[in-house]
Structure formats: C-alpha cells, structure tokens
C-alpha positions as CSV (number, residue, x, y, z in Angstrom):
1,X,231.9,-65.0,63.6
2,X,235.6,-64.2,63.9
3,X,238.1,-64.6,60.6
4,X,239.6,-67.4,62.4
5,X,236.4,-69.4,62.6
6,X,235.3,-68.3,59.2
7,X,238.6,-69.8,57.7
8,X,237.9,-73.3,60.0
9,X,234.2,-73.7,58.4
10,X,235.0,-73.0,54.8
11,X,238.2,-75.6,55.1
12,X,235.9,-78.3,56.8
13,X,233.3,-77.4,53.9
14,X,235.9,-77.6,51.0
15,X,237.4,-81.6,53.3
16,X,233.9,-82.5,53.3
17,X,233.0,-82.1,50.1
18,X,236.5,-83.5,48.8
19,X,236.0,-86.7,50.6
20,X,231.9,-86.9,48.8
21,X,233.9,-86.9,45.8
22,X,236.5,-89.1,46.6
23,X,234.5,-91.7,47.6
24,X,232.1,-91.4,44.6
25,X,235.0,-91.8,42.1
26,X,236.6,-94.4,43.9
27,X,233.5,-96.6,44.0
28,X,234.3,-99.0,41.3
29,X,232.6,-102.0,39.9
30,X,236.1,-104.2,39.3
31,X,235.9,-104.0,43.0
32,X,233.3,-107.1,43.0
33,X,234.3,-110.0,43.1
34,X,235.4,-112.7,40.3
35,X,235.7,-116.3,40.2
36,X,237.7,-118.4,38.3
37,X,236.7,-122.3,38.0
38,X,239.4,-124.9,36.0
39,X,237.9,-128.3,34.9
40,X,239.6,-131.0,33.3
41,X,238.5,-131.4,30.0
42,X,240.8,-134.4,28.9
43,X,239.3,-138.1,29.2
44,X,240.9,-140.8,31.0
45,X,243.8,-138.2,32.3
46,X,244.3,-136.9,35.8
47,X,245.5,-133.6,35.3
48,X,247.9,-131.7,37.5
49,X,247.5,-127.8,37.4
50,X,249.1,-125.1,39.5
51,X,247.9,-121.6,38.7
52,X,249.3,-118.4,40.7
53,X,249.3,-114.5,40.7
54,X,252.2,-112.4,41.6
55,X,250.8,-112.4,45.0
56,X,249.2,-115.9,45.5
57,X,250.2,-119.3,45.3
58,X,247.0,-121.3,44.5
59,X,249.1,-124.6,44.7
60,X,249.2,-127.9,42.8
61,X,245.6,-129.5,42.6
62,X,245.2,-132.8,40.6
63,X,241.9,-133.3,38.9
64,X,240.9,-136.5,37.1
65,X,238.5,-136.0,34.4
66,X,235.5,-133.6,34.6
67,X,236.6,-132.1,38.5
68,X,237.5,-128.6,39.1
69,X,238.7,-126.5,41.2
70,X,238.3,-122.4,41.7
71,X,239.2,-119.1,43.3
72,X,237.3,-115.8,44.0
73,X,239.6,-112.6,44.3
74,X,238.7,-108.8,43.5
75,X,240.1,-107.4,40.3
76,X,242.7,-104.8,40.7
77,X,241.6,-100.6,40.5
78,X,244.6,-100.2,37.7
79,X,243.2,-103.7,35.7
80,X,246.5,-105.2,36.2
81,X,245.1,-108.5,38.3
82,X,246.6,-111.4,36.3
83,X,247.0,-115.3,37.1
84,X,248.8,-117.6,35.1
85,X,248.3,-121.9,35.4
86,X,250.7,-124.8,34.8
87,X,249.1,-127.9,33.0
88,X,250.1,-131.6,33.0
89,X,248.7,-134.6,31.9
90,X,251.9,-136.9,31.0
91,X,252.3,-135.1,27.5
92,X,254.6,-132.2,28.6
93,X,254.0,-128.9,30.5
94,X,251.6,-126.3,28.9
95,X,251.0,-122.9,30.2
96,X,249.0,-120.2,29.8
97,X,247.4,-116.6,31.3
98,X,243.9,-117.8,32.7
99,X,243.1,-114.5,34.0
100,X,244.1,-111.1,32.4
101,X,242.3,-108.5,33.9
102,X,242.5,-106.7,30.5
103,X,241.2,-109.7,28.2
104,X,238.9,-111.4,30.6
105,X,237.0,-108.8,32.7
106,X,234.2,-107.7,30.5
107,X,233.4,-111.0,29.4
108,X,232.9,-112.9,33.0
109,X,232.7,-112.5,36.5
110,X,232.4,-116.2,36.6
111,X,235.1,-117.2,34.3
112,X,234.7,-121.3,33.6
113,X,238.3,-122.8,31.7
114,X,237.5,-125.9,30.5
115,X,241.5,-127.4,30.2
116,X,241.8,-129.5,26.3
117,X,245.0,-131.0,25.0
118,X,245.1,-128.5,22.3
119,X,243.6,-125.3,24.1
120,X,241.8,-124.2,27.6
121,X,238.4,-122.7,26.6
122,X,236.5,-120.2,28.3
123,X,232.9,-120.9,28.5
124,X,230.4,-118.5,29.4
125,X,226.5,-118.3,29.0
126,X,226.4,-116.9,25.1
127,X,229.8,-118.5,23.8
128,X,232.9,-120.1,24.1
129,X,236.3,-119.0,23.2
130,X,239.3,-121.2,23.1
131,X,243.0,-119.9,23.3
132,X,246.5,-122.4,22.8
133,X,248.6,-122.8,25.3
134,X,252.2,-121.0,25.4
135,X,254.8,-123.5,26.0
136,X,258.0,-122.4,28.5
C-alpha cells in the first residue's frame, strides 16, 4: 500500500466515523412531533382566536362553545419553537404564549388549552395548569 493510499483510507475511516457520531448526537427526541388543540371553554360565546409562530400564520378560526381547533409542528433543536394566540369573545382582546418550547415541552406532546374568561388552561392526563392572559 502506497503512502498516498494509506493517507486516503485513514481520512475515509476518521469521515466515517465522524458522520456515526454525528448522526447519533443529532438524533433528538424534540424532533417528534407535538400537537396543540384550543377549545373554547366559555358558554354561550363564539370565540374568535388567531394563534401564530414567527414562521406560521395559523389564521383566524371562530369556535362557538366546546369546538376546537389544532396544529402538529416539530419542536425546534435549540427549544426556541414558540406560538402565541389572540382571544375574543366581545369582552376585549386577550393574549397569551400557548406554546413555549421551554415551559411546555416536558409536560405534553399533546398539549390541550382549554380557553376561560379568566385564564386558558392546559390539561393533560395527571393535571391541569391554568395561566392568565397578558393583555397588549
């Protein structure tokens, strides 16, 4: 074996071994998939929501009382995934941070918001957790 071809099979080695690695330590779980359901939680209201990231738009849905509406995305690598929601019922705009990648992804995958007049709550399987709104 000549120097030259000695020097190509310990660099292919050393690329092939680099990318085994790479690919293990990339392999993350935040790379599955979440979903985030909003139901409308206030009798005898339609509500009007509008929820977005900095890269989608979901739009404005209305939902009259005890309908919902949801996405699915992937979390981000850097946990910086975030999506914020506009709420009206006729008593003035409330807002607030549905999903922060931070706050929300070890507690669901399925993340259910049920939308109040006082707070949105998340529900999940072992408890519930409500949050007031911030108001723009």
């Amino acid at each position: 074996m000549t120097h030259h071809n000695s020097i190509l099979l310990v660099a292919f080695v050393l690329l092939s071994a680099l990318a085994m690695f790479v690919d293990a330590h990339l392999w993350d779980p935040r790379k599955k998939k979440t979903t985030v359901v909003v139901e409308n939680d206030i009798e005898g209201r339609e509500l009007a929501v509008h929820c977005k990231s900095r890269d989608d738009d979901l739009h404005l849905r209305r939902l009259q009382p005890h309908w919902s509406f949801d996405w699915t995305f992937r979390p981000t690598f850097f946990e910086t995934t975030l999506f914020y929601c506009s709420f009206d019922w006729g008593e003035g705009v409330r807002w607030f941070d549905i999903y922060i990648q931070d706050r929300d992804y070890h507690i669901c995958k399925y993340c259910r918001w049920l939308v109040r007049r006082d707070a949105v709550c998340l529900t999940t399987d072992s408890n519930q957790a409500c949050y007031y709104y911030k108001r723009r």
